[in-house]
C-alpha positions as CSV (number, residue, x, y, z in Angstrom):
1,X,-2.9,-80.1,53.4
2,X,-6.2,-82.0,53.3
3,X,-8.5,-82.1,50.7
4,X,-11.5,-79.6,51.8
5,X,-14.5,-79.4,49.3
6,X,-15.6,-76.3,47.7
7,X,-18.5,-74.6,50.2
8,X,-21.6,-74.5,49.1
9,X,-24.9,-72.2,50.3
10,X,-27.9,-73.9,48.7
11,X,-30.7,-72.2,47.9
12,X,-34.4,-72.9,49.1
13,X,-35.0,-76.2,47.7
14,X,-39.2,-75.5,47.6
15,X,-40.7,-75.7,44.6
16,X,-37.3,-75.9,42.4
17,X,-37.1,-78.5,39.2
18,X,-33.9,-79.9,39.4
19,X,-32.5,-80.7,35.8
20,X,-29.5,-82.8,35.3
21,X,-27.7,-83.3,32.0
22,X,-25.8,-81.2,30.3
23,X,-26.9,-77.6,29.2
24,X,-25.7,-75.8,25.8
25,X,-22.6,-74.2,28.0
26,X,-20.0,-71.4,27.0
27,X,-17.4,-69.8,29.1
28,X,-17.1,-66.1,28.4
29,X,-13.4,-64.8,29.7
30,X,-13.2,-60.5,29.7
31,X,-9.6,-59.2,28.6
32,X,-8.6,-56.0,28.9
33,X,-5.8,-54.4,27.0
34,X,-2.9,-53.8,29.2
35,X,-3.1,-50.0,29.2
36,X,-6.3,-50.2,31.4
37,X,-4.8,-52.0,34.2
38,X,-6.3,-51.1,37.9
39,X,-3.5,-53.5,39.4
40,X,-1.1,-52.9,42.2
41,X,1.4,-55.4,41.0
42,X,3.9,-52.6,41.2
43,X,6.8,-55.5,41.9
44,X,6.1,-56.7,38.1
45,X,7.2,-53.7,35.3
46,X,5.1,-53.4,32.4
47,X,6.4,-55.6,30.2
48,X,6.4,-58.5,33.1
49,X,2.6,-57.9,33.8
50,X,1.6,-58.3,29.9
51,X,3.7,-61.6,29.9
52,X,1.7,-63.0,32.8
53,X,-1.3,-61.8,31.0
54,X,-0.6,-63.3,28.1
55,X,0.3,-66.6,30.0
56,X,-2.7,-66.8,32.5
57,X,-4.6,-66.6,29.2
58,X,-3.0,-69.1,27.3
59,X,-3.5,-71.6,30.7
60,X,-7.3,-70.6,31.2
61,X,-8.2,-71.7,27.4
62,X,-5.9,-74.5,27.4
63,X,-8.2,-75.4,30.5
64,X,-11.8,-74.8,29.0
65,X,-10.8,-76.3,25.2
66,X,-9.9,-79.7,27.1
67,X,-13.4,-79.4,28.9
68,X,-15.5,-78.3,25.6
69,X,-13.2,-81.6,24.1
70,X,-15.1,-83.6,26.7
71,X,-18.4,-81.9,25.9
72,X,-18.5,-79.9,29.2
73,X,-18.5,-76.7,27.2
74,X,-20.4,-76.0,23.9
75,X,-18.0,-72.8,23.3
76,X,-15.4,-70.6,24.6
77,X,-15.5,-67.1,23.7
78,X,-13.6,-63.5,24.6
79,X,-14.5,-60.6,24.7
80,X,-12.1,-57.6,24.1
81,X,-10.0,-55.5,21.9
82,X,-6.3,-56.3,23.2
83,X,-4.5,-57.6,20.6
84,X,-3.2,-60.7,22.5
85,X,-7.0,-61.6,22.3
86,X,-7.2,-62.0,18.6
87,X,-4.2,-64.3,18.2
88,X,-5.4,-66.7,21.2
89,X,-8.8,-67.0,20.2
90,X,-7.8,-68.2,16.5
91,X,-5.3,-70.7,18.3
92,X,-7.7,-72.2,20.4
93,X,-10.7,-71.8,18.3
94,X,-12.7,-69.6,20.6
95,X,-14.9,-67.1,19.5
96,X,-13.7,-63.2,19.7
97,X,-16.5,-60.7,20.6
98,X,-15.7,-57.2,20.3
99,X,-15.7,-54.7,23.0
100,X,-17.4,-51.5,21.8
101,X,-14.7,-48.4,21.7
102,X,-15.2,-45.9,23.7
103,X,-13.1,-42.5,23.9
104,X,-13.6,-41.5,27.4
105,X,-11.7,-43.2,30.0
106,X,-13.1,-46.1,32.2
107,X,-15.4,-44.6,34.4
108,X,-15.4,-46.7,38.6
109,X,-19.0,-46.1,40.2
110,X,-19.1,-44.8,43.8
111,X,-19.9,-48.7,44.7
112,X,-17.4,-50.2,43.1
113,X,-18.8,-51.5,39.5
114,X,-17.1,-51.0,36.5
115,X,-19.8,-50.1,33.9
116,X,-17.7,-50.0,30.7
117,X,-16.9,-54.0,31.6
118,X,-20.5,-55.0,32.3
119,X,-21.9,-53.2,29.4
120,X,-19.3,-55.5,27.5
121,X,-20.2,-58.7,29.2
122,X,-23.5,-57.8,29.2
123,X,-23.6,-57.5,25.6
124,X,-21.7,-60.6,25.2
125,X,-24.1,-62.0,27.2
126,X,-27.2,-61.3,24.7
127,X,-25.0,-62.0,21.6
128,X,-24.2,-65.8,23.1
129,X,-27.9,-66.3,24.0
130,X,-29.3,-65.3,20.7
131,X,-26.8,-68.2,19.0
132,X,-28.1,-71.0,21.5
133,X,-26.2,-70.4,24.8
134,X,-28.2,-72.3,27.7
135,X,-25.7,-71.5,30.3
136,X,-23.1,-68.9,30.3
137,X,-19.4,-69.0,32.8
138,X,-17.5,-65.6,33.3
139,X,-14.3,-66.4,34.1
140,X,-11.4,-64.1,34.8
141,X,-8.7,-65.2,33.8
142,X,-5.7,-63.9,37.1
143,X,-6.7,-67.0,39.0
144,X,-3.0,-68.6,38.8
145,X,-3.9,-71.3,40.8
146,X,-7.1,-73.0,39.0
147,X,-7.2,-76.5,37.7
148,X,-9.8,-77.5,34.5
149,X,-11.0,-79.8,37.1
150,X,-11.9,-77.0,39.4
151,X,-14.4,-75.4,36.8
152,X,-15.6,-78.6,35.9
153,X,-16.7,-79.0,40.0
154,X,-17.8,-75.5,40.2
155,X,-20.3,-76.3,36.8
156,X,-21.1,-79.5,38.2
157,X,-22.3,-77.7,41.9
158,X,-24.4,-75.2,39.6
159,X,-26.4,-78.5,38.3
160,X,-27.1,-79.9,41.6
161,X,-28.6,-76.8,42.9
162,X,-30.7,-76.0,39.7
163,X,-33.8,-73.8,40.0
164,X,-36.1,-72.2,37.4
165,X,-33.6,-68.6,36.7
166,X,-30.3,-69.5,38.4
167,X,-27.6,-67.9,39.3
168,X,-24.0,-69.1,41.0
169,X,-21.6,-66.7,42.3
170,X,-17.7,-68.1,43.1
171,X,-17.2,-65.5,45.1
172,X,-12.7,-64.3,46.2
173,X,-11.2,-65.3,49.5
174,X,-12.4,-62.2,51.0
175,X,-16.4,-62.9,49.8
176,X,-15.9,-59.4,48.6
177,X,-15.1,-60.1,44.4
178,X,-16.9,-62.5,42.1
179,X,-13.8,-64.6,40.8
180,X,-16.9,-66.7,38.5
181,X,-20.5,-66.0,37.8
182,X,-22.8,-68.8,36.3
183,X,-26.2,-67.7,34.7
184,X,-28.7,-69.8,33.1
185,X,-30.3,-68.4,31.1
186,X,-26.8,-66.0,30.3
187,X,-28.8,-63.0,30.9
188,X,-30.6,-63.9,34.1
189,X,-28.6,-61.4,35.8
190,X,-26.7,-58.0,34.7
191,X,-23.0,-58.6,35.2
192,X,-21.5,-56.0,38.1
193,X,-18.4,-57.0,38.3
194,X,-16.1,-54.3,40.1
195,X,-15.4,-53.8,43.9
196,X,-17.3,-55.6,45.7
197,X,-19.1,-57.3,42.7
198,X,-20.2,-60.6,45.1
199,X,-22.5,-58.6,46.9
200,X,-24.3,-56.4,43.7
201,X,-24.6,-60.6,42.2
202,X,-26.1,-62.2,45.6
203,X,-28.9,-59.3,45.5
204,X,-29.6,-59.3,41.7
205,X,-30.4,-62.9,41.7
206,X,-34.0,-63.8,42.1
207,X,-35.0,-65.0,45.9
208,X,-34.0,-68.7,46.1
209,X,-32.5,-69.3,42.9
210,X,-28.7,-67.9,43.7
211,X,-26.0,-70.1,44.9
212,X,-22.8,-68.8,47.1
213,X,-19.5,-70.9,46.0
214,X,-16.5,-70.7,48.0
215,X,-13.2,-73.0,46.8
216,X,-9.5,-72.5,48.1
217,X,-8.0,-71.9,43.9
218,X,-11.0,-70.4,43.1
219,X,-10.8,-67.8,45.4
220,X,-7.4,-66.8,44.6
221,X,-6.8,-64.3,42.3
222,X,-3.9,-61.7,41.7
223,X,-5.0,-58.0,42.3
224,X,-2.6,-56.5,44.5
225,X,1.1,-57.7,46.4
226,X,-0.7,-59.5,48.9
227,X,-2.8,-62.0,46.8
228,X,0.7,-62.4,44.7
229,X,2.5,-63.7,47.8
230,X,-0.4,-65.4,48.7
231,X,-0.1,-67.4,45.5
232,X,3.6,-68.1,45.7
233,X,3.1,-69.3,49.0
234,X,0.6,-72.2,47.5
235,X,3.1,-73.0,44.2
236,X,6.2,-73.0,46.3
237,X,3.7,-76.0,48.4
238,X,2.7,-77.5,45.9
239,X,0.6,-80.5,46.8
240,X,-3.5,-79.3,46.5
241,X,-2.9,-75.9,46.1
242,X,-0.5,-76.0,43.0
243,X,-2.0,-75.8,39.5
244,X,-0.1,-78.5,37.9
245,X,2.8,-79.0,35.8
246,X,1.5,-77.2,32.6
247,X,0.7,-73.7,34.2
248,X,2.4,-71.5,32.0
249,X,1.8,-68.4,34.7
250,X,3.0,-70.4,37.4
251,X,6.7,-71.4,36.0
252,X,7.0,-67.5,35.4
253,X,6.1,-66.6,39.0
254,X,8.5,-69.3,40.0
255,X,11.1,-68.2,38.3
256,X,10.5,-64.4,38.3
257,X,10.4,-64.7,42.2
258,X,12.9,-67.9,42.9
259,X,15.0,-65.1,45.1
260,X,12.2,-65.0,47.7
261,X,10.8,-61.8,48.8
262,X,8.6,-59.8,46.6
263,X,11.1,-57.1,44.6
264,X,10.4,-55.3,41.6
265,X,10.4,-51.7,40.2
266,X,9.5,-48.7,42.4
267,X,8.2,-47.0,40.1
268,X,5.9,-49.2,37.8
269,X,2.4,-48.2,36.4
270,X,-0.5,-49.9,37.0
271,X,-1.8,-52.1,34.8
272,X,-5.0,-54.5,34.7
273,X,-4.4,-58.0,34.0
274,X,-8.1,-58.6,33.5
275,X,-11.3,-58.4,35.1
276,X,-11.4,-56.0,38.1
277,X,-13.2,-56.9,41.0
């Protein structure tokens, strides 16, 4: 497969001040607990969707610590009350925001939007700004297939299309979902992640300072059967598409699906993985 570059829609370039250099930087990654999963991963049984959990986590910070190593990130932080968050962000120094508690179940908006998860992130948001934040990344963390280099370009785009409040929105393969949001400043826009979340981002973003982001990994994530074969497709490739080597949530895809054809228990509950779309 040849090696396409990410797609980028550029805003307006009148008037803008286009900064270079680094900005104070932190990636902000949402994790729900397991019990509040949306996903249609019916083929994986409870146990098997917290273990990929657990591993796309582990992958994702073992992505961003190498970046924030080479000064592309100033932090890393999560924000959630599973408990697989606590442990993680103590092994890879990140910093652990708490999701408020809430007693009533997770409400779904007629258009899509999750409000108990944007309230979160928005209030992430805020607390990351008041300690210094220039520039926040939300990053889910079900995108099996995404390299550290891949968010490294996807930062790097944001920089050369820099206007006065920006916004860049990596949106799914379908350019329904926002698989990444970039904000500078971190609260330039209200998070609306949910159904289609690209959408609710492209027309919250000031005119001329939003940025459309389209990449092959990037726009991979795992949220129902399709998506999952999708993604076995690409690792069984390899080449381009694969993650690499290290890819904790890749080796148990391999292995949990080396037979072939998607199998798995009938009767399965669903269960989030992450962020919804």
């Amino acid at each position: 497969m040849s090696e396409a570059p990410p797609a980028i829609d550029e805003p307006s370039s009148a008037g803008r001040d286009v900064a270079h250099g680094p900005a104070a930087t932190w990636a902000l990654l949402p994790v729900k607990r397991p019990g509040r999963s949306k996903s249609r991963l019916t083929v994986l049984d409870d146990a098997e969707r917290e273990l990929l959990a657990r591993h796309l986590l582990e992958d994702r910070l073992a992505q961003l610590a190498v970046l924030r190593e080479r000064g592309v990130l100033a932090g890393i932080a999560l924000v959630s009350n599973a408990p697989a968050a606590s442990g993680a962000a103590a092994r890879w120094q990140a910093l652990l925001i708490a999701e408020p508690e809430h007693r009533e179940p997770a409400a779904v908006r007629h258009d899509g939007a999750e409000p108990r998860l944007n309230a979160a992130l928005a209030a992430a948001a805020r607390e990351l700004e008041r300690g210094g934040a220039e520039r926040l990344l939300i990053l889910p963390i079900d995108l099996p297939l995404v390299r550290g280099a891949d968010i490294e370009h996807l930062l790097a785009a944001f920089d050369d299309v820099a206007t006065s409040a920006r916004v860049l929105v990596a949106e799914d393969r379908h350019g329904d979902g926002t698989n990444a949001l970039v904000l500078q400043p971190p609260t330039a826009i209200a998070p609306a992640f949910g159904a289609g979340s690209a959408r609710r981002h492209l027309a919250a973003a000031p005119p001329g300072a939003v940025t459309r982001y389209r990449d092959e990994r990037l726009g991979l994530d795992l949220d129902d059967p399709d998506d999952l074969e999708l993604v076995l497709e690409r690792l069984r490739a390899g080449g381009r598409c694969a993650p690499g080597d290290g890819s904790r949530a890749a080796r148990f895809l391999l292995e949990r699906f080396s037979a072939g054809p998607l199998t798995g228990p009938a009767d399965a509950s669903a269960q989030a993985l992450e962020v919804s779309r």
